[in-house]
DSSP file (Angstrom, degrees, kcal/mol; ACC not computed):
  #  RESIDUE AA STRUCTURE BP1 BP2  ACC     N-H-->O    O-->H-N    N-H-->O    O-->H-N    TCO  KAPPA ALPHA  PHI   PSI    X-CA   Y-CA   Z-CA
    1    1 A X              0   0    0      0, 0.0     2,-0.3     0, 0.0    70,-0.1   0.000 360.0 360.0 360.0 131.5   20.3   33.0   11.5
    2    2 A X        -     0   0    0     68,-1.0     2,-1.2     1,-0.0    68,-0.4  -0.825 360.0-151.4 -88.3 124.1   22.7   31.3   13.8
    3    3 A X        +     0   0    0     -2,-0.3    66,-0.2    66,-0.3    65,-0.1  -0.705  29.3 163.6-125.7  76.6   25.2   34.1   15.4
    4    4 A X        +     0   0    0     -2,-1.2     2,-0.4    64,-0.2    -1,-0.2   0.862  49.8  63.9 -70.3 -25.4   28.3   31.7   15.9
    5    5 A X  E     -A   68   0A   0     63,-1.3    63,-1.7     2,-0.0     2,-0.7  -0.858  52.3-172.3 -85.0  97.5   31.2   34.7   16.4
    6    6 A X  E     -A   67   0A   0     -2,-0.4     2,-0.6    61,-0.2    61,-0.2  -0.814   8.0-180.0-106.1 148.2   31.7   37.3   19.0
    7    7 A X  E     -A   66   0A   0     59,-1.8    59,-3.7    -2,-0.7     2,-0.6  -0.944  17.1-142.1-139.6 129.3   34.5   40.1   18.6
    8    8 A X        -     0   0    0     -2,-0.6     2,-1.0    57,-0.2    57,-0.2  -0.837  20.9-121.8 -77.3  92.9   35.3   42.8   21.1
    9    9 A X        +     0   0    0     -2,-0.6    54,-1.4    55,-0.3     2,-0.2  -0.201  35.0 171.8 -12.5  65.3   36.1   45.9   20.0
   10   10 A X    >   -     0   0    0     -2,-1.0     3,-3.7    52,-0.2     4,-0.4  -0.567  47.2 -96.2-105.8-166.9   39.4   47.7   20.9
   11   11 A X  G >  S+     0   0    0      1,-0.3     3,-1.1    -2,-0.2    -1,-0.1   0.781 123.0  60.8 -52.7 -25.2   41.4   50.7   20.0
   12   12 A X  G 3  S+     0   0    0      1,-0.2    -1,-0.3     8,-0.0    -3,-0.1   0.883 105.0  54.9 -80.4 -23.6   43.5   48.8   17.6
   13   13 A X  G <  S+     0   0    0     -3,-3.7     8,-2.4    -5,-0.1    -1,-0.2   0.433  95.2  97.5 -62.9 -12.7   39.7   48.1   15.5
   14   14 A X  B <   -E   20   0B   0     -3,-1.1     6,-0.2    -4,-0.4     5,-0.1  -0.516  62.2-148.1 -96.9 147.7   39.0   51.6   15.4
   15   15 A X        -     0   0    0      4,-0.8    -1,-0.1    -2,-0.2     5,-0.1   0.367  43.1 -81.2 -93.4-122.1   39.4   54.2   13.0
   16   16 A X  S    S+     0   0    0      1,-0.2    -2,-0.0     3,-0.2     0, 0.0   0.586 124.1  67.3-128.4 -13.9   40.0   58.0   13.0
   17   17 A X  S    S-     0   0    0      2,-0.2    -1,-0.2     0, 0.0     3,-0.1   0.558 114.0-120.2 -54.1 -24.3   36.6   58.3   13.7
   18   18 A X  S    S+     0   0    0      1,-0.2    44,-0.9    -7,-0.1     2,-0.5   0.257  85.8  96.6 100.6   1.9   37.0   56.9   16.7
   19   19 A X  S    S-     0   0    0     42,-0.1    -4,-0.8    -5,-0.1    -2,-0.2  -0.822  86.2 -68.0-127.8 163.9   34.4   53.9   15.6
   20   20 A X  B     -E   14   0B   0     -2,-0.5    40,-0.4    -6,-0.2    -6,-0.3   0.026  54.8-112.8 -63.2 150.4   35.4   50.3   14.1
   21   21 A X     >  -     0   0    0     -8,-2.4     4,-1.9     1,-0.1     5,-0.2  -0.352   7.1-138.7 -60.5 119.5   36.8   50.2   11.0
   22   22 A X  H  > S+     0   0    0      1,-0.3     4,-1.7    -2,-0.2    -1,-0.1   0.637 103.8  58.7 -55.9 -32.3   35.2   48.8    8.3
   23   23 A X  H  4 S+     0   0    0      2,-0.3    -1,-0.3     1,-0.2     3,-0.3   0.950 109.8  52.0 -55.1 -77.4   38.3   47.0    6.7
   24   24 A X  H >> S+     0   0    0      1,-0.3     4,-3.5     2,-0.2     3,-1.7   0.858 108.8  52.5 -44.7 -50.5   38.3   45.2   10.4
   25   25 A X  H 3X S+     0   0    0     -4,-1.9     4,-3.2     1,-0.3     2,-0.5   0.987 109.9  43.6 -45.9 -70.7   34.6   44.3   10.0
   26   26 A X  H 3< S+     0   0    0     -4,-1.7    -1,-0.3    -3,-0.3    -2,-0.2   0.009 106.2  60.2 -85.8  26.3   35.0   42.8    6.9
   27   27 A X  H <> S+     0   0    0     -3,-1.7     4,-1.8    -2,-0.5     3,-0.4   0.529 110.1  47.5 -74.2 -70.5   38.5   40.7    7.9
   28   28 A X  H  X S+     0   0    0     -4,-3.5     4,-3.0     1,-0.2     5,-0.3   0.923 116.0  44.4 -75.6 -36.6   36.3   38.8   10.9
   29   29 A X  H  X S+     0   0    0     -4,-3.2     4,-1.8     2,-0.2    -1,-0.2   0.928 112.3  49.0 -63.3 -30.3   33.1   38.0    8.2
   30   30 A X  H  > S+     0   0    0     -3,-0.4     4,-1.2    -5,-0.3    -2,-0.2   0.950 120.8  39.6 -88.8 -28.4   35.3   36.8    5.3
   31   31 A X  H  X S+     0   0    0     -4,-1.8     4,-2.9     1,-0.2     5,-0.2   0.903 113.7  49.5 -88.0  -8.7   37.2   34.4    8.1
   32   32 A X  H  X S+     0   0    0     -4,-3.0     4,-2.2    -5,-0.3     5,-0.3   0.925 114.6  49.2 -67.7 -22.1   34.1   33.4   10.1
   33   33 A X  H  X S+     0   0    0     -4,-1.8     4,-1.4    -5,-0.3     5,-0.3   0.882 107.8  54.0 -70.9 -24.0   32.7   32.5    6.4
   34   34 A X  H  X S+     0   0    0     -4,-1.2     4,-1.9     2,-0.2    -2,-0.2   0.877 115.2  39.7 -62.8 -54.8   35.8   30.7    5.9
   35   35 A X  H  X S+     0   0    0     -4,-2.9     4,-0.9    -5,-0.1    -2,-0.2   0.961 109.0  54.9 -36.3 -67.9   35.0   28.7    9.1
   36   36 A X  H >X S+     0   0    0     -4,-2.2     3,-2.9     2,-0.2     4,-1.0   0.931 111.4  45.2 -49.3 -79.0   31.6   28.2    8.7
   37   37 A X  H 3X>S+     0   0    0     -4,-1.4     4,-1.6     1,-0.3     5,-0.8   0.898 114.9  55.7 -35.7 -57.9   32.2   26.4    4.9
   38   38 A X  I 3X>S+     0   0    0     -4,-1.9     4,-1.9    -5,-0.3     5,-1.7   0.909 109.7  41.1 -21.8 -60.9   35.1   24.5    6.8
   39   39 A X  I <<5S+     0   0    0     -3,-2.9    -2,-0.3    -4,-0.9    -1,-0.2   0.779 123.5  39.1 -92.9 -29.2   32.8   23.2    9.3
   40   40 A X  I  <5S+     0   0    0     -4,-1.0    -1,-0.2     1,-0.1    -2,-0.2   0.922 121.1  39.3 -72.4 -59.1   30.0   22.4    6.8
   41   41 A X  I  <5S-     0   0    0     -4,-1.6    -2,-0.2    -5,-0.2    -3,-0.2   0.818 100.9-134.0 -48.4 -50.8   31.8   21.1    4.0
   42   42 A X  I  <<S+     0   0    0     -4,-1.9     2,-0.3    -5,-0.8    -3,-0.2   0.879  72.8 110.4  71.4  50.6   34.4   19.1    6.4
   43   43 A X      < -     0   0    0     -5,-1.7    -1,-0.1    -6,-0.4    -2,-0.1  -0.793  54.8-169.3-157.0 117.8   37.1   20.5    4.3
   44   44 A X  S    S+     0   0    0     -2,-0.3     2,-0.8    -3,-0.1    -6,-0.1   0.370  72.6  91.6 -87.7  27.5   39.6   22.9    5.1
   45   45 A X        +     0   0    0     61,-0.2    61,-1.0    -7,-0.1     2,-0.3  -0.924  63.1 136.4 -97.1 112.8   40.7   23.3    1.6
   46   46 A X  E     -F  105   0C   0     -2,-0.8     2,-0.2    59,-0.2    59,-0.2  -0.940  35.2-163.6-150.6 160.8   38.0   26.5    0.8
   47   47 A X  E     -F  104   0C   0     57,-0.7    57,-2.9    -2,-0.3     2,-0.8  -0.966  24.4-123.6-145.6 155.7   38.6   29.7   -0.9
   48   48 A X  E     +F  103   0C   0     -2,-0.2    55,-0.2    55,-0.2     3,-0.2  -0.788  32.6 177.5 -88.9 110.1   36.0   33.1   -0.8
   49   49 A X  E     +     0   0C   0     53,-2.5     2,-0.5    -2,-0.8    54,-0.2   0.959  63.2   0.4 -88.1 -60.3   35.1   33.7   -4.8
   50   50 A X  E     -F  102   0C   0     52,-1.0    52,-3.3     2,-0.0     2,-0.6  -0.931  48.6-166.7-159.6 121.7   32.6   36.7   -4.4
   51   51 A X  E     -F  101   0C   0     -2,-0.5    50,-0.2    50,-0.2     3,-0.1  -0.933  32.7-137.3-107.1 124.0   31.3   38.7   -1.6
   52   52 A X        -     0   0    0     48,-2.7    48,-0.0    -2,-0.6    -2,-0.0  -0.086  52.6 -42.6 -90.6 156.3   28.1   40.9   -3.1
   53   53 A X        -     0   0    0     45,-0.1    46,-0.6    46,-0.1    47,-0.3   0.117  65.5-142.1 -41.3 153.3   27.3   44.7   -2.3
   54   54 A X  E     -B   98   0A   0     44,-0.2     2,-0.5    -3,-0.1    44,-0.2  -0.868  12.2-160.4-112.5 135.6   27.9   45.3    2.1
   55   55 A X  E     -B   97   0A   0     42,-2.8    42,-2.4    -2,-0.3     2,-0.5  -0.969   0.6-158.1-119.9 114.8   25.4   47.6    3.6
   56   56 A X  E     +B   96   0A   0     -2,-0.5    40,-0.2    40,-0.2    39,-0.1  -0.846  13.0 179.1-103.7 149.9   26.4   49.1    7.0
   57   57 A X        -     0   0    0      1,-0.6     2,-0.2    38,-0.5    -1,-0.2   0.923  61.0 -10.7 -95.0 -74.7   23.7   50.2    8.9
   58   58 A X        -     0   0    0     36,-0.8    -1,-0.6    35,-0.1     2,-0.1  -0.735  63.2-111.9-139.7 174.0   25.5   51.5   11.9
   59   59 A X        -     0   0    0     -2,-0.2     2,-0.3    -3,-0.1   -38,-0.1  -0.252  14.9-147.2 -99.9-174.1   28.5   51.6   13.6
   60   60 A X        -     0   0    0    -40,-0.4     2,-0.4    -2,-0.1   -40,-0.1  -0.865  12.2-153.4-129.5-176.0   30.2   50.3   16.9
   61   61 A X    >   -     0   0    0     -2,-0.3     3,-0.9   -42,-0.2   -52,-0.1  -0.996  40.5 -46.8-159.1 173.1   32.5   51.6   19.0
   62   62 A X  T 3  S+     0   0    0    -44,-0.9     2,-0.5    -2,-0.4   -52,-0.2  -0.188 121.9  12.1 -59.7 146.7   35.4   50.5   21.6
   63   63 A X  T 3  S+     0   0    0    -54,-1.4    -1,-0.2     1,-0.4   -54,-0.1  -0.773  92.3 116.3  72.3 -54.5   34.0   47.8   23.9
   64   64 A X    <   -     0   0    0     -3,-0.9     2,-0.4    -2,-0.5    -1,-0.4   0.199  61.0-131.0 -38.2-166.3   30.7   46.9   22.3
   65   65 A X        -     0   0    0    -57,-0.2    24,-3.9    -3,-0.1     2,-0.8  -0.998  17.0-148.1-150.6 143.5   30.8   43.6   21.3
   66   66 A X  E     -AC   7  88A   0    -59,-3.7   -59,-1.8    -2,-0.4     2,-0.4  -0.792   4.7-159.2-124.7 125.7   29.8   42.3   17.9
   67   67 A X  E     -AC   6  87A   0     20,-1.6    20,-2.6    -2,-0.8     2,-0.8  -0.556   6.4-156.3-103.1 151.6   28.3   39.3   16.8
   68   68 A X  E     -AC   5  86A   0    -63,-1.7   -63,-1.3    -2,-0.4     2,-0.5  -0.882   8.1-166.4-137.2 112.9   28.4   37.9   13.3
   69   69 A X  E     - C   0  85A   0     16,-3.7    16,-0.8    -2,-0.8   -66,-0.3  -0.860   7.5-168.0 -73.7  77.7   25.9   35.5   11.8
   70   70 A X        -     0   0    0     -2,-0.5   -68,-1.0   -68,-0.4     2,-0.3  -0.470   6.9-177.5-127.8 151.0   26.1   33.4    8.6
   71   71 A X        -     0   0    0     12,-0.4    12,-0.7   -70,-0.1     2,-0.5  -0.963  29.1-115.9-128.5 155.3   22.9   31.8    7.5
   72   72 A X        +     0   0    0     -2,-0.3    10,-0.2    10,-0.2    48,-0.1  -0.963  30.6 174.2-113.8 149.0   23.0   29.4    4.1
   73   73 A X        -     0   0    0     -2,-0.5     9,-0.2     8,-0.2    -1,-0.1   0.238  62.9  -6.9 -98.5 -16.2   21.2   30.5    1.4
   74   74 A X        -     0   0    0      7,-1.1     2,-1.0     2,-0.0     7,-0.5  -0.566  44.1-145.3-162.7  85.5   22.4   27.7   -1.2
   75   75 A X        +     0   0    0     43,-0.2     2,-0.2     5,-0.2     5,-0.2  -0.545  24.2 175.7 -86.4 135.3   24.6   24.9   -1.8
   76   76 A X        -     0   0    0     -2,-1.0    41,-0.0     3,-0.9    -2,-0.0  -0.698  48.4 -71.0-107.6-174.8   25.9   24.5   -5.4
   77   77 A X  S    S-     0   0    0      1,-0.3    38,-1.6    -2,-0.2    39,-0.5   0.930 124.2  -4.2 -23.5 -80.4   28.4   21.9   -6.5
   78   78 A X  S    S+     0   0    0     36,-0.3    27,-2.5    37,-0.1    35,-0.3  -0.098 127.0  75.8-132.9  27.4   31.4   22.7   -5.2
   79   79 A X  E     -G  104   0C   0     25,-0.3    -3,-0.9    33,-0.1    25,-0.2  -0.845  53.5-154.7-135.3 162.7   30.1   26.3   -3.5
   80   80 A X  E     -G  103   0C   0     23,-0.8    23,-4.2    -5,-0.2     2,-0.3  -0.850  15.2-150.6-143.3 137.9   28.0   27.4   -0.4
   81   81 A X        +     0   0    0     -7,-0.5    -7,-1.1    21,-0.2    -8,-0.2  -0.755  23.7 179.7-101.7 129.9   26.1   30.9   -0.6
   82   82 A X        -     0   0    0     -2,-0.3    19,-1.9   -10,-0.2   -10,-0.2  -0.922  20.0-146.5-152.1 143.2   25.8   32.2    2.6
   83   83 A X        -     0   0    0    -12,-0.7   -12,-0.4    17,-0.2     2,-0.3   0.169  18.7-162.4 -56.4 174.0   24.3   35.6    4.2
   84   84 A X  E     - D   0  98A   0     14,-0.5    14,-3.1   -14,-0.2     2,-0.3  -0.662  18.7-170.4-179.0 143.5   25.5   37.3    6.9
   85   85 A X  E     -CD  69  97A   0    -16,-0.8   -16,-3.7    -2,-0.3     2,-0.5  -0.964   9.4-162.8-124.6 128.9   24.6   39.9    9.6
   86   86 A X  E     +CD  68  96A   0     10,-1.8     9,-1.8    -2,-0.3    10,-1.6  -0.987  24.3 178.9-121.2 126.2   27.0   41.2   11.7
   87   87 A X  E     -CD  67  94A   0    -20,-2.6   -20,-1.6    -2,-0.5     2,-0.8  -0.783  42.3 -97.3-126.2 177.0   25.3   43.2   15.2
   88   88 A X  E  >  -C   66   0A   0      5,-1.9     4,-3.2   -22,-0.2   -22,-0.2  -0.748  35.8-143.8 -82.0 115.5   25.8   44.9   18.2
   89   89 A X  T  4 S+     0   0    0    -24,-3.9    -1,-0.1    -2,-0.8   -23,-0.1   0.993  95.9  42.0 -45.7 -55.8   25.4   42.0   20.9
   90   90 A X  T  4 S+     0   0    0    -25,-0.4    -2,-0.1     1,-0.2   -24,-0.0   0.802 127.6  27.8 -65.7 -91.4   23.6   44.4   23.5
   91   91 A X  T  4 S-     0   0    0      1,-0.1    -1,-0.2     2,-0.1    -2,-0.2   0.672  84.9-140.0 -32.3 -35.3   21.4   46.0   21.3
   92   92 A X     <  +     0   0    0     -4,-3.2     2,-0.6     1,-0.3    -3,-0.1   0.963  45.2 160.4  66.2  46.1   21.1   43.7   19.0
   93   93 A X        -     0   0    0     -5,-0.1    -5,-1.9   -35,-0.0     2,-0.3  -0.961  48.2-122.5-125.1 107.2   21.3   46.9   16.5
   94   94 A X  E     - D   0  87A   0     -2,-0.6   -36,-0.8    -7,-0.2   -37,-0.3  -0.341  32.6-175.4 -80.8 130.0   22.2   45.2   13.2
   95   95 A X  E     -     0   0A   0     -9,-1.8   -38,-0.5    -2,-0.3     2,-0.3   0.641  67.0  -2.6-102.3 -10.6   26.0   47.2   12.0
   96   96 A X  E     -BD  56  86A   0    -10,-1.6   -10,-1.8   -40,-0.2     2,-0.3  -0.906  59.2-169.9-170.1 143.9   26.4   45.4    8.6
   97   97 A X  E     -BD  55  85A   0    -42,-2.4   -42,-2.8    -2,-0.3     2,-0.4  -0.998   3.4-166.2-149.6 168.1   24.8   42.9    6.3
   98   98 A X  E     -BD  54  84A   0    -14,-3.1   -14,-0.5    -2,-0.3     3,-0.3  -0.974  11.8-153.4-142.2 118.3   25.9   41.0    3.0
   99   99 A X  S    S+     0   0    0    -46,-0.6     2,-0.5    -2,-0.4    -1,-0.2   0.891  77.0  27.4 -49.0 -51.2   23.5   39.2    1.0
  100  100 A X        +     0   0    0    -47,-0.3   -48,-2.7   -17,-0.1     2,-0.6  -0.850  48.0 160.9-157.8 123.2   25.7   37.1   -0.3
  101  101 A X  E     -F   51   0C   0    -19,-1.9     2,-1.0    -2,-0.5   -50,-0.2  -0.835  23.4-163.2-111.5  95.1   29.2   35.4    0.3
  102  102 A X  E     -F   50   0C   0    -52,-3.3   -53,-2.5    -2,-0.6   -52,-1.0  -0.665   7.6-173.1-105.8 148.0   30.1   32.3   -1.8
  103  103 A X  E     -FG  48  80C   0    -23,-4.2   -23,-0.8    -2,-1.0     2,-0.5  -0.786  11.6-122.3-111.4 147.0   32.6   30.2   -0.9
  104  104 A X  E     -FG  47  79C   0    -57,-2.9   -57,-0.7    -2,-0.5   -25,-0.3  -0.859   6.8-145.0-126.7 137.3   34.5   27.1   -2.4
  105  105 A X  E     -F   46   0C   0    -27,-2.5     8,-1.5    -2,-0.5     2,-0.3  -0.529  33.2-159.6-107.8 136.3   35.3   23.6   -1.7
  106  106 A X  B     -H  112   0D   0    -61,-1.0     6,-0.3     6,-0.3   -61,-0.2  -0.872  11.2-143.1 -97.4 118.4   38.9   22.9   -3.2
  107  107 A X    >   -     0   0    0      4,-4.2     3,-5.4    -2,-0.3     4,-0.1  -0.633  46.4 -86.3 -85.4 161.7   40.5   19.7   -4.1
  108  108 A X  T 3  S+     0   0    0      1,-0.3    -1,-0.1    -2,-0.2    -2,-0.0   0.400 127.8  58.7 -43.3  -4.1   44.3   19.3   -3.4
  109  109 A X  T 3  S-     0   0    0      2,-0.1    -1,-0.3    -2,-0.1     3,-0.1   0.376 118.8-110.5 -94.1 -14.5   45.4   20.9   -6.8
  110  110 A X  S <  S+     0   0    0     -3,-5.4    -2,-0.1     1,-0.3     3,-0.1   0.281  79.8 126.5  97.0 -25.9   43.4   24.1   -5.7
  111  111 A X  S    S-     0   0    0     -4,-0.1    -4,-4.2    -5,-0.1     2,-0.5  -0.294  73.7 -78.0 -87.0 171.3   40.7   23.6   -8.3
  112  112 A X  B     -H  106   0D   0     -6,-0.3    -6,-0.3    -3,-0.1     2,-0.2  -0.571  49.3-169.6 -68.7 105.5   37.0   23.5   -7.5
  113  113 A X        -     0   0    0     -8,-1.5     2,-0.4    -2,-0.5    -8,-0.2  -0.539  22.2-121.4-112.2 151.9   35.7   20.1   -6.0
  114  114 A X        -     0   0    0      1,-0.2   -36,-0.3    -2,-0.2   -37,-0.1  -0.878  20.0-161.9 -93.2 154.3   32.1   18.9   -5.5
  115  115 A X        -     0   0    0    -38,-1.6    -1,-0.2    -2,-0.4   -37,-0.1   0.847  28.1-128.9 -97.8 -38.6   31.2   18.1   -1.8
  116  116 A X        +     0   0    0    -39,-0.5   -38,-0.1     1,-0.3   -39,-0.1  -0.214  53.5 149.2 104.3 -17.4   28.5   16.3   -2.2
  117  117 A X        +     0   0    0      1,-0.1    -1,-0.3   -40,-0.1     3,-0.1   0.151  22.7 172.7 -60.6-178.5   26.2   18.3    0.4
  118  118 A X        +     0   0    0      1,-0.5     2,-0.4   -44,-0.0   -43,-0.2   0.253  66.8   8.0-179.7 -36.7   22.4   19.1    0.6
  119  119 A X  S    S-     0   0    0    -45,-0.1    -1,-0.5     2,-0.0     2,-0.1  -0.946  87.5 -75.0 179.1 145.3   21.6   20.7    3.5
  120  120 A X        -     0   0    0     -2,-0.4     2,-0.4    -3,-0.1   -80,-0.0  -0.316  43.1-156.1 -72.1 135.8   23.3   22.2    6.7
  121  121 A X        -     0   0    0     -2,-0.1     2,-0.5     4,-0.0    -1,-0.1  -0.945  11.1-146.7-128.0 129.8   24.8   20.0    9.3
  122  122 A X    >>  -     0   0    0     -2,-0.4     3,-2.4     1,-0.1     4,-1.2  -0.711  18.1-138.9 -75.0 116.3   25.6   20.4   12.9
  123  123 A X  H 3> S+     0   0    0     -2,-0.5     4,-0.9     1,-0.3    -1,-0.1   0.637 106.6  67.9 -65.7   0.4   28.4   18.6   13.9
  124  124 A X  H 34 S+     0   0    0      2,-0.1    -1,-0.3     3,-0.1     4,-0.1   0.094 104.6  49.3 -74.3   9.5   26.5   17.7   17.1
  125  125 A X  H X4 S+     0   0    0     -3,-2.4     3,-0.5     2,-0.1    -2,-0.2   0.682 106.9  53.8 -93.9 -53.2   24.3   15.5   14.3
  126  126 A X  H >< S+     0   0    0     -4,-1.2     3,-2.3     1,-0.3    -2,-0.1   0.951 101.9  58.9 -67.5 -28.5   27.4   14.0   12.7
  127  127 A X  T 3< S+     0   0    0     -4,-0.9     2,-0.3     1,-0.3    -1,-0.3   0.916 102.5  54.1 -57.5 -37.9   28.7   12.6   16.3
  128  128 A X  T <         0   0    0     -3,-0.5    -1,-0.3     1,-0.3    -2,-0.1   0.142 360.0 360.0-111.7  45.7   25.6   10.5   16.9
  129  129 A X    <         0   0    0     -3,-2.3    -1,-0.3    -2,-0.3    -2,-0.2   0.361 360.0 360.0-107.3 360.0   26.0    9.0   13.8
């Protein structure tokens, strides 16, 4: 798993618990999966159809710093299944994972397009093409 994202905790991430809020967590995975599909796909018309049960491990708290992973698990048609682990950078003490996030490539009406893709591509690949 490639851990493309990092996000710093502060007070405004936190809850009354004094550690981040899960709602916040799960705002920065559904747009780095939004990215990620972007950057694979090479279309920013994408939408998230279904993220599958979240298991949080552990928590953070203000300062750490948290890094968020997405791995693919799939392409379909006009979808990418993708994993995701979200950790503590220093520890490396994993704070949430989601088996499964798919996402979907959109044509200009909004409906569901096929991409044609096969396998994950770096965009340091496409350039020396």
């Amino acid at each position: 798993m490639r851990f493309h994202t990092r996000k710093w905790v502060k007070p405004e991430d936190l809850n009354p618990n004094g550690t981040l809020f899960g709602g916040r967590l799960l705002a920065w995975i559904d747009e780095e999966a939004a990215l990620y599909t972007v950057v694979q796909l090479e279309n920013n018309k994408i939408v998230t159809k279904y993220i599958s049960e979240i298991n949080f491990m552990s928590s953070a708290k203000q300062g750490d710093i948290v890094e968020i992973g997405m791995e693919v698990i799939k392409f379909g048609t006009s979808s990418l299944t993708i994993r995701c682990e979200a950790r503590n950078m220093m520890t490396r003490e994993t704070i949430l994972t989601v088996d499964n996030i798919i996402m979907v490539n959109l044509d200009d009406e909004g409906k569901p397009k096929p991409h044609g893709k096969t396998k994950v591509e770096f965009v340091s690949d496409r350039l020396k093409s």
